[in-house]
ROMARZA-121478 format. One line per field, with one value per residue (C-alpha): residue number from 1; x, y negated, z negated. Coordinates in steps of 0.05 Angstrom, whole numbers. Last residue first. Layout:
resi	(NUM:...);
X	(X:...);
Y	(Y:...);
Z	(Z:...);
***
This chain:
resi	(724:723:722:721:720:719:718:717:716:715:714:713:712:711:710:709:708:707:706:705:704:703:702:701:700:699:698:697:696:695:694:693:692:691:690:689:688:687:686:685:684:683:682:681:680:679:678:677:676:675:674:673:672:671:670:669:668:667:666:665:664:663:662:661:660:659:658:657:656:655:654:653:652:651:650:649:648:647:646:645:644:643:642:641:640:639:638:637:636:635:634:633:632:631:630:629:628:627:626:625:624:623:622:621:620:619:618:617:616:615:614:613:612:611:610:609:608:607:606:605:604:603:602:601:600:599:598:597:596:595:594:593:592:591:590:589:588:587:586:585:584:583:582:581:580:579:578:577:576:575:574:573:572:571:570:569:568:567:566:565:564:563:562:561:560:559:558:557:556:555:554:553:552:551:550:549:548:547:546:545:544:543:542:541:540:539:538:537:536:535:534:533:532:531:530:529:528:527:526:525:524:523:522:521:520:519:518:517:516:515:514:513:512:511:510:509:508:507:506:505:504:503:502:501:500:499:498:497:496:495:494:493:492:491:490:489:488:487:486:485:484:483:482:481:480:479:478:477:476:475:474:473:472:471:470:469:468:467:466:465:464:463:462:461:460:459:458:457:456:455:454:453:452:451:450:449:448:447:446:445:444:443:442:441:440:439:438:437:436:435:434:433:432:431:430:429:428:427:426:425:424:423:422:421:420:419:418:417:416:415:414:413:412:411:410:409:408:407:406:405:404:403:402:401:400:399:398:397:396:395:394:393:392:391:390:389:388:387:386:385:384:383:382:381:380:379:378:377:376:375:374:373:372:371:370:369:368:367:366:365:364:363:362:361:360:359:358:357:356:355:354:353:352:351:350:349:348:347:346:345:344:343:342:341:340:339:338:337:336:335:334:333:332:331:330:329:328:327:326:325:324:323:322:321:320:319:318:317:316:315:314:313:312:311:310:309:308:307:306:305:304:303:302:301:300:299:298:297:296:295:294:293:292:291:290:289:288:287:286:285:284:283:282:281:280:279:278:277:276:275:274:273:272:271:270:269:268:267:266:265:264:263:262:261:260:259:258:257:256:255:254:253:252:251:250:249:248:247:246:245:244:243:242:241:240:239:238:237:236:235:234:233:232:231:230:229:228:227:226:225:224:223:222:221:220:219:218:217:216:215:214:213:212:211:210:209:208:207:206:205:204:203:202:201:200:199:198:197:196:195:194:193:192:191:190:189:188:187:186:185:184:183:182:181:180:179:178:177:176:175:174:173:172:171:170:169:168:167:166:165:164:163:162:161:160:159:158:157:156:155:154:153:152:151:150:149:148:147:146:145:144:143:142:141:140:139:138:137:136:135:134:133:132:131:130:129:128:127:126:125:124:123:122:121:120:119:118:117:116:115:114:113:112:111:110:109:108:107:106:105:104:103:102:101:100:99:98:97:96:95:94:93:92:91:90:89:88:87:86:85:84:83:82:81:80:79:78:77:76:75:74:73:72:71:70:69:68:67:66:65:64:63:62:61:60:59:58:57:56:55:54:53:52:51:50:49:48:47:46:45:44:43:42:41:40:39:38:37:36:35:34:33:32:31:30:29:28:27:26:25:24:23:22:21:20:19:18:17:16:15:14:13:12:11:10:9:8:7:6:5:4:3:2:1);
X	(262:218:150:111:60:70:69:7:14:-12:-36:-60:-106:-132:-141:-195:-237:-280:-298:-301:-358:-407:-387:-374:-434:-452:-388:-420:-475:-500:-490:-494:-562:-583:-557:-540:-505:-498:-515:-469:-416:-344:-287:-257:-181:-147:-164:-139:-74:-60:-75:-43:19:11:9:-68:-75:-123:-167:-186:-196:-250:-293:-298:-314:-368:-393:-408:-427:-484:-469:-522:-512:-438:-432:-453:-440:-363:-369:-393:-341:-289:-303:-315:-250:-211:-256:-246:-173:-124:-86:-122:-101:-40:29:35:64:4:-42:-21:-31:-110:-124:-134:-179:-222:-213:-237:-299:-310:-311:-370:-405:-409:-471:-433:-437:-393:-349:-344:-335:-272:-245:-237:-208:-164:-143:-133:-84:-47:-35:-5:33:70:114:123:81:49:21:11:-26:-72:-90:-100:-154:-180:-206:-229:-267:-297:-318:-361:-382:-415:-466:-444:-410:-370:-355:-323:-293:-261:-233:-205:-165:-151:-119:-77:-49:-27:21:52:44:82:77:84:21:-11:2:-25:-92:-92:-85:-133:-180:-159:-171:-248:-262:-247:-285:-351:-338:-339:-371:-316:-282:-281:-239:-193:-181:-179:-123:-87:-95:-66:-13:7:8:68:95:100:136:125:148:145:162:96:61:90:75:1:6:38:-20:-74:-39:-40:-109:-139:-103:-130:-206:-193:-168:-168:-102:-86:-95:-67:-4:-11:-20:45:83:54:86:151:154:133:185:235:221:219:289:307:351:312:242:282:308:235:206:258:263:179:186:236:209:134:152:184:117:73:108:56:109:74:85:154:180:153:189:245:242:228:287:341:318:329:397:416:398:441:504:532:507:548:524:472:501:515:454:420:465:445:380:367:400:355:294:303:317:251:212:234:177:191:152:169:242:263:230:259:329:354:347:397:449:431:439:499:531:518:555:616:664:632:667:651:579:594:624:567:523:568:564:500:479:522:492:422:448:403:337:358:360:293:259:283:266:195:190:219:161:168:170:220:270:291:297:338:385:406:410:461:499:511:523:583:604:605:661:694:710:716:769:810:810:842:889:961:980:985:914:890:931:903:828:842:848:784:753:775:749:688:675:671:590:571:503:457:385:351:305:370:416:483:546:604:675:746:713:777:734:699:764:783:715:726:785:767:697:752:798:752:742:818:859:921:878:821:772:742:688:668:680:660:583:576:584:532:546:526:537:585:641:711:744:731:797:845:818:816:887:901:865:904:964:949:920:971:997:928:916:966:953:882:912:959:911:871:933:961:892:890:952:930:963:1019:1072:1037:1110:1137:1081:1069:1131:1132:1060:1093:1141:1101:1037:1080:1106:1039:1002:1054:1034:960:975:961:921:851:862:863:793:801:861:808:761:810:823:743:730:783:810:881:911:967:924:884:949:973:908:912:981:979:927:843:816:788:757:696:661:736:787:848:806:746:719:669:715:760:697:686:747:763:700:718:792:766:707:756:819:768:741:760:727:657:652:574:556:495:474:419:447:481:549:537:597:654:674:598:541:473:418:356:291:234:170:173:183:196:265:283:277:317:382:378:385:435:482:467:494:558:574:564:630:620:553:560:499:435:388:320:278:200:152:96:61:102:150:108:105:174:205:165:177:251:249:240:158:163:118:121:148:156:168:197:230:294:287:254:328:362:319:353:428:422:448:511:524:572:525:557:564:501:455:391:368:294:266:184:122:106:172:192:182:240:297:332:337:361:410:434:437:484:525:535:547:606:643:709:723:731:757:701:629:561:517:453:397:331:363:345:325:375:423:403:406:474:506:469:505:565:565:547:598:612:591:537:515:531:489:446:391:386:346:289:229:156:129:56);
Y	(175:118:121:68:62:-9:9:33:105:111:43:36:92:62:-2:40:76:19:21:83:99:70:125:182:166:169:125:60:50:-8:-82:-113:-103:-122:-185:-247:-307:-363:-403:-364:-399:-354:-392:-397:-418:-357:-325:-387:-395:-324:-329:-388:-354:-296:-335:-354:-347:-283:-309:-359:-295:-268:-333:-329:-259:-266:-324:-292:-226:-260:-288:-251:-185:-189:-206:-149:-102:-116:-118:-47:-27:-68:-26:36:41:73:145:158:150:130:93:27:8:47:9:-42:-84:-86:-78:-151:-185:-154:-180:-251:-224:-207:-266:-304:-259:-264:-339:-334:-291:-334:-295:-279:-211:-231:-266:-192:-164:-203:-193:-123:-140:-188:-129:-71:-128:-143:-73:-50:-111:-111:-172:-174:-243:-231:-165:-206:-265:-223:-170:-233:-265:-195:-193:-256:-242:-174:-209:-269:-209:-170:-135:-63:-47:-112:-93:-21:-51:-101:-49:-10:-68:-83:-8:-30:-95:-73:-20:-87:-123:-87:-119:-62:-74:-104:-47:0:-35:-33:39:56:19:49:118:96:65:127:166:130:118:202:204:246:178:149:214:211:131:155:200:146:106:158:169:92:105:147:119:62:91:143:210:250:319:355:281:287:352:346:277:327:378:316:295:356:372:308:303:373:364:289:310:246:247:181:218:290:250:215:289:315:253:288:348:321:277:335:370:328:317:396:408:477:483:538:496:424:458:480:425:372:415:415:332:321:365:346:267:273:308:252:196:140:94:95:172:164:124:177:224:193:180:257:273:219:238:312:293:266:317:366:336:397:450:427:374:392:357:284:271:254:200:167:190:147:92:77:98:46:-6:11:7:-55:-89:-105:-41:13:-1:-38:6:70:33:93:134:98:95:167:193:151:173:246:238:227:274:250:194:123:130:119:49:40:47:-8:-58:-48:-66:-120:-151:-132:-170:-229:-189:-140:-195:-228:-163:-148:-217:-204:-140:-170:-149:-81:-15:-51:-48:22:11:-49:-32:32:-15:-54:8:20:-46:-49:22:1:-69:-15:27:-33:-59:8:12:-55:-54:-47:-124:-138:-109:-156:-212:-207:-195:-263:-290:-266:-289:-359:-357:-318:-369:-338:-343:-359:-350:-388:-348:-292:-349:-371:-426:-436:-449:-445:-424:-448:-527:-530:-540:-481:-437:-477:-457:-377:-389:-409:-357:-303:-315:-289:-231:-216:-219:-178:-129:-121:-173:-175:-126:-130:-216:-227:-183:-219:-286:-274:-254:-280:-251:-191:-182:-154:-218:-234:-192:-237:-297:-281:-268:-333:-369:-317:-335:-427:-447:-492:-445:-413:-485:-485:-416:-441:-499:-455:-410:-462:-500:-433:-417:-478:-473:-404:-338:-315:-315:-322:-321:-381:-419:-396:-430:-493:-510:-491:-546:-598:-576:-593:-661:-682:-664:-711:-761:-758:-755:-700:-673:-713:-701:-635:-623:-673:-617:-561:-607:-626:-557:-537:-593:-587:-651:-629:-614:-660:-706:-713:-721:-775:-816:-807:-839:-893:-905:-896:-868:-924:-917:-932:-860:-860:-897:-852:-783:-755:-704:-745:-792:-747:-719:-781:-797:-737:-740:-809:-792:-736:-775:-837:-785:-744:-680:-605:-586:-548:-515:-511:-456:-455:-382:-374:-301:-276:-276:-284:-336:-325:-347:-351:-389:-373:-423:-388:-410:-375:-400:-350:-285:-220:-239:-283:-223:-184:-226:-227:-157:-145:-196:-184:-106:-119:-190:-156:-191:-247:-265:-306:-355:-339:-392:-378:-441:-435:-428:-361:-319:-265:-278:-231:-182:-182:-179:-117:-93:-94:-75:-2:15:72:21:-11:-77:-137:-204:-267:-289:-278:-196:-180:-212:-169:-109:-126:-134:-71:-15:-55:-51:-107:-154:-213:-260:-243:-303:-311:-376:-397:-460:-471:-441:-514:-521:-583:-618:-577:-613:-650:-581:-543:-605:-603:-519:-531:-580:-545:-486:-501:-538:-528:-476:-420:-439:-454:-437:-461:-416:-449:-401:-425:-488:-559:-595:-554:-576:-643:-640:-609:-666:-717:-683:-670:-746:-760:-717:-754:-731:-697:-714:-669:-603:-601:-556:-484:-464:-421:-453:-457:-446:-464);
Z	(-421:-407:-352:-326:-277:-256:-185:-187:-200:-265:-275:-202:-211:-276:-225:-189:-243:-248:-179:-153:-202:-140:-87:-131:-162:-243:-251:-224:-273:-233:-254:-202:-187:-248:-291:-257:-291:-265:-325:-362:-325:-331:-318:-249:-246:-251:-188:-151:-179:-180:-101:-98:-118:-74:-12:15:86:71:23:82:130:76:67:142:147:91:121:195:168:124:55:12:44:61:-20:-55:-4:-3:-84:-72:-22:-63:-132:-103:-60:-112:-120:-35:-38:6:-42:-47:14:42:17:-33:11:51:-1:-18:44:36:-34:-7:24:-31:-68:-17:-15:-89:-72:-30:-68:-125:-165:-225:-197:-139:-186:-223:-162:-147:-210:-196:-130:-169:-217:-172:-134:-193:-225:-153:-153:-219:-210:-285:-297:-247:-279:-342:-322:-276:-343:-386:-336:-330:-398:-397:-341:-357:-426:-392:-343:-397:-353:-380:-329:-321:-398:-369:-317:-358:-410:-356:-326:-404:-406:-344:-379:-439:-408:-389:-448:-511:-570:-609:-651:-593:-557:-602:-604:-537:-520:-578:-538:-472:-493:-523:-464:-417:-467:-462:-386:-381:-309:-274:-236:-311:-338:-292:-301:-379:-366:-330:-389:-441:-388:-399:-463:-463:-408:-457:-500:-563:-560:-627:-590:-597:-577:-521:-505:-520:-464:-414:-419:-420:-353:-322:-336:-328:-259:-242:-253:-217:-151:-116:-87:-126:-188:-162:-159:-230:-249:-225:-250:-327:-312:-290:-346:-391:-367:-379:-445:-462:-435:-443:-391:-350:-360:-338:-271:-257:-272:-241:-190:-172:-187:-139:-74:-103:-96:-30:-4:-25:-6:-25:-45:-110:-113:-86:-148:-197:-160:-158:-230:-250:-211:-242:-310:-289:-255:-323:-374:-328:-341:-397:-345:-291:-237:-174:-116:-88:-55:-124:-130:-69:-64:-139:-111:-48:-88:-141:-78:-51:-115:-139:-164:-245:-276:-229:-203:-264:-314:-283:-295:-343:-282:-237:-293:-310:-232:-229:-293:-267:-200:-250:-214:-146:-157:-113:-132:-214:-179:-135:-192:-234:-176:-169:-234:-233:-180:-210:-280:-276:-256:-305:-361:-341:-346:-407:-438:-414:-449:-517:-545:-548:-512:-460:-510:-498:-425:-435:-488:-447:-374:-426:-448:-368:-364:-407:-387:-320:-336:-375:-318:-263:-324:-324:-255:-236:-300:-259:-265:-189:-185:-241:-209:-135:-170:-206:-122:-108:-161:-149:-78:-102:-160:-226:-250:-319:-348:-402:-419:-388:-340:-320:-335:-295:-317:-264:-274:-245:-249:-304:-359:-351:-348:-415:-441:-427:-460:-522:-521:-505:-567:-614:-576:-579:-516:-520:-566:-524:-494:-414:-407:-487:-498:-421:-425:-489:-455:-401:-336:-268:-201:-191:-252:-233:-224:-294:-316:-282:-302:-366:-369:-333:-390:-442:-412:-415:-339:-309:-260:-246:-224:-180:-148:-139:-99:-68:-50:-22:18:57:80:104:141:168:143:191:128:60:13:51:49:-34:-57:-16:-44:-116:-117:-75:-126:-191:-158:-132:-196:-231:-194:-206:-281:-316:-376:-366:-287:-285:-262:-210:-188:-178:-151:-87:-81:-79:-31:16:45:68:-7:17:50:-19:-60:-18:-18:-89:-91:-40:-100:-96:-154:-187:-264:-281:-308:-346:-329:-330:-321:-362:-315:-292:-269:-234:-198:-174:-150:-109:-76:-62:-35:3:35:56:81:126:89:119:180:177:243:275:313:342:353:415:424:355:344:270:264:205:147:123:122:172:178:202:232:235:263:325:278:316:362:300:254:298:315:247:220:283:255:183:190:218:185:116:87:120:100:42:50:90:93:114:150:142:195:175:221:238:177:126:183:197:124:116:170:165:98:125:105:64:21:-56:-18:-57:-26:-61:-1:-42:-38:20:43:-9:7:91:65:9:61:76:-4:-34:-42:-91:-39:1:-32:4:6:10:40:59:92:118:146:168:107:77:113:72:26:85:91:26:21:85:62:-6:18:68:23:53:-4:48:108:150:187:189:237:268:292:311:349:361:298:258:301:290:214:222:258:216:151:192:197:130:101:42:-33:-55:-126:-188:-216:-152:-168:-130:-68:-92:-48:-23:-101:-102);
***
């Protein structure tokens, strides 16, 4: 079970032991402990060391939450929800959802790159430890919290021994005089450390150089230039003074097109690829060719980081370093131009995305939004910043349905979508946009259960799309206004709606997974009428075209169908299997809504296996995750077949006192384990019971609840779908 997402150490920590000890303690002793410093001073890597030291502490684990690249005050508390791992399909603020997953739970939150946001994470804090006794929280920034019961711990610049063997080792690893054996420790070394005053970053910056200069003739290039920036930073701090001459230095020594580069990086968030830097960041004064040359001599320099993600190798600028190539853009006149084609890069990326997620490369897609979200945001607040291009935002924000929906971002969808819906109607020739952006919301609010905010967005976006003439459109809105009658239980007018949108599409050649995801919610609202034959026979040719495609998600509701429908027929070794591959796949995506329909599904199947007891582990186990999926299986009378039965099932043969036991256990169990758990049982013939498990659900109301449950969490459930 995962019980952390603090990074890898790429080299060894070096010094510090007593701050080390020092911070340890603190830990030890306070809820809240706030490492500050100049930046550079190596305040993140002490702290992310001794969170990692001390992990055994907290049986609920480590996570970090990165703030750096936030640049949205509204985005702090989703981007907490965010690195615990949570997701929250609610109207619940963040707030409570971050409080009532840390009510019960010890585990130590680190919150790095805070400064900026110091307004709204102060407050946000002083909260969540007010609410959550086993939290503890170690704060980094530039700045304290100023939060009762804060610790504040000051991270001073290295002594003379630690800078001198920091500086040393990362000499030698960069391929100094000496190599991996060489000695670092001259009146001259010594010399250049004091003069750089022990800070971390500086005294990597000029390690870095080492293969091209000498140490000596670092000192008499930085005395020249350290005099040169003092006089021209007047009231700045000393060590302020030092960094940026550092940086400055090694700016200095950087060839043009390096400091070019430079430059024009500053206006990326997070981590970018390499294609992202040769369109963003190339043009006739630096060709693409050149870009992949100087991108490496950046790396070389420790002024760039690599990192590997699950989307494949990324690069991330260094804020300090960023921050001062933002000083040179700005001084060079090209600020706007390179925010504008930095958007238009991801804008065209977001594209690429959404149209590839009808394919196999779903997974890919996922893992390439989740590494671009900074510079998602970054681009949306950029479109935000103009009301004259209002409509970019409300396509950016639309094109990213499959984000919000089909990768567990609901909340934050909904955030940007307002936002750029707020800002007015647009002219004739934008209309296409705000209609995307209104059928999206609305979409978005049904699986939030926001009823009323879904009809206000998806009544415009049919009326609006009828006077336009935009068919698509309105058969998005259309078919949105049958997953609501879905989850509200009205089943004559769900098929009706959604069979009228599903004519239209195929009218205009559409082809997606929203697409076929209607086909599935039609066959949910045909299953809660009685019509299993037909239900089955939709979801079959749903599969069948998603293997072709290799599409998964969309996949995965129609084998929820499938299962019930071969748990129906007393074919519980198929049910299983069936639902093994639906489990592995909504995880897979962070699809709640399709994951829990799925495990409580899977839960009556165990019970009908004749292993009550774990069916009523598994059906606890559900209960965490309704929560942040919002109202228990939607409110609705034709969903909760499937756990009242299974409920029934296995209260009778366990007793009250076993069930409820067997049920509390489930509900302890994180996420992960849960997955774990549900996966692990294979079918056992031997155990097999046919009969009264096996009854013909969909004749009842009552019993047909059941199978037609996790169809309602296709539509709606969170991994609904829709492209446009």
């Amino acid at each position: 079970m995962r019980r952390s997402n603090l990074p890898a150490e790429l080299n060894r920590f070096i010094g510090r032991a007593g701050e080390w000890d020092e911070l340890h303690r603190l830990l030890g002793d306070f809820r809240l402990v706030t490492v500050v410093g100049v930046g550079g001073v190596g305040k993140t890597r002490l702290a992310l060391g001794a969170a990692s030291a001390a992990a055994k502490r907290y049986v609920d684990g480590v996570w970090l939450a990165d703030l750096s690249a936030l640049r949205d005050p509204d985005l702090v508390a989703l981007a907490l929800v965010e690195a615990l791992g949570l997701t929250d399909h609610t109207l619940r603020p963040p707030l409570k959802t971050l409080t009532d997953h840390l009510a019960e739970r010890r585990l130590l939150l680190v919150v790095d790159g805070f400064e900026h946001l110091v307004e709204e994470c102060a407050p946000l804090v002083r909260e969540l430890l007010r609410r959550s006794p086993g939290l503890t929280v170690l704060a980094v920034g530039r700045r304290p919290l100023r939060v009762d019961g804060e610790a504040v711990f000051t991270l001073a610049p290295m002594g003379d021994e630690d800078a001198v063997r920091l500086f040393g080792d990362r000499a030698a690893a960069a391929g100094g005089p000496g190599g991996a054996t060489g000695t670092f420790e001259s009146a001259a070394v010594l010399e250049l450390c004091r003069r750089l005053d022990g800070i971390p970053l500086a005294l990597e910056l000029a390690a870095a150089r080492m293969p091209l200069l000498t140490v000596e003739g670092m000192l008499d290039r930085l005395h020249d230039r350290f005099r040169l920036l003092t006089d021209g930073a007047r009231g700045a701090l000393p060590r302020h003074q030092t960094l940026r001459t550092a940086i400055g230095w090694s700016h200095e020594l950087c060839t043009p097109e390096e400091r070019l580069l430079w430059a024009r990086l500053s206006v990326f968030a997070g981590p970018f690829d390499l294609e992202a830097v040769e369109y963003v960041c190339g043009g006739p004064d630096l060709p693409p060719e050149r870009v992949l040359e100087a991108l490496g001599g950046l790396l070389a320099q420790s002024l760039v980081a690599r990192e590997d993600t699950a989307a494949g190798p990324r690069y991330r600028i260094l804020d300090t370093v960023a921050a001062y190539g933002a000083e040179w853009l700005a001084a060079l006149g090209d600020t706007e131009r390179m925010r504008r084609r930095h958007r238009d890069w991801y804008m065209g990326l977001a594209t690429w995305c959404e149209l590839e997620w009808f394919s196999p490369r779903q997974a890919e897609v996922a893992a390439c939004t989740d590494a671009a979200l900074p510079n998602l945001r970054a681009a949306l607040e950029l479109c935000l910043e103009r009301p004259g291009e209002a409509h970019l935002a409300q396509h950016l924000a639309g094109t990213l349905w499959f984000s919000w929906v089909g990768c567990g971002r609901l909340s934050e969808g909904r955030h940007w979508l307002e936002r750029a819906l707020a800002l007015g109607p647009e002219h004739c020739e934008h209309a296409d946009a705000r209609l995307k952006a209104l059928w999206v919301l609305g979409y978005v609010a049904i699986l939030q259960g926001d009823g009323t905010a879904a009809v206000a967005a998806l009544h415009e976006c049919g009326e609006r799309a009828r006077s336009a003439g935009n068919a698509v459109a309105e058969a998005y809105a259309t078919h949105r206004m049958g997953c609501l009658a879905l989850l509200s239980d009205d089943m004559p007018r769900a098929e009706e709606l959604i069979g009228r949108a599903l004519e239209q599409y195929r009218e205009l050649g559409e082809l997606n997974s929203n697409v076929l995801m209607g086909q599935v919610e039609l066959a949910m609202a045909r299953v809660f009428q009685g019509d299993l034959e037909g239900a089955v026979a939709l979801c079959a040719e749903v599969r069948e075209i998603c293997e072709e495609r290799g599409e998964r998600w969309t996949r995965a509701y129609a084998l929820y169908v499938l299962a019930y429908a071969a748990w129906t027929g007393g074919d519980h070794g198929e049910a299983r299997e069936l639902l093994t591959e639906c489990v592995t796949i909504n995880h897979t995506f962070h699809d709640l809504v399709g994951l829990v329909l799925a495990i409580e599904l899977l839960a009556l199947v165990t019970a009908s296996e004749g292993d009550p007891a774990e069916a009523a582990v598994l059906q606890g186990a559900t209960l965490p995750v309704w929560d942040s999926v919002g109202l228990q299986l939607f409110g609705s009378g034709h969903f909760n077949g499937a756990r009242a039965l299974c409920e029934r099932q296995a209260g009778e043969l366990l007793g009250a006192e076993r069930y409820g036991a067997a049920v509390r256990e489930g509900q302890r169990l994180s996420l992960d384990a849960t997955v774990e758990r549900a996966l692990s049982k294979r079918w056992n013939p031997a155990t097999h019971r046919a009969g009264p498990h096996s009854p013909r659900p969909f004749r009842t109301t009552t019993v047909l609840a059941p199978g037609t449950r996790k169809p309602a969490g296709s539509p709606t459930g969170k991994g609904g779908e829709a492209a446009g």
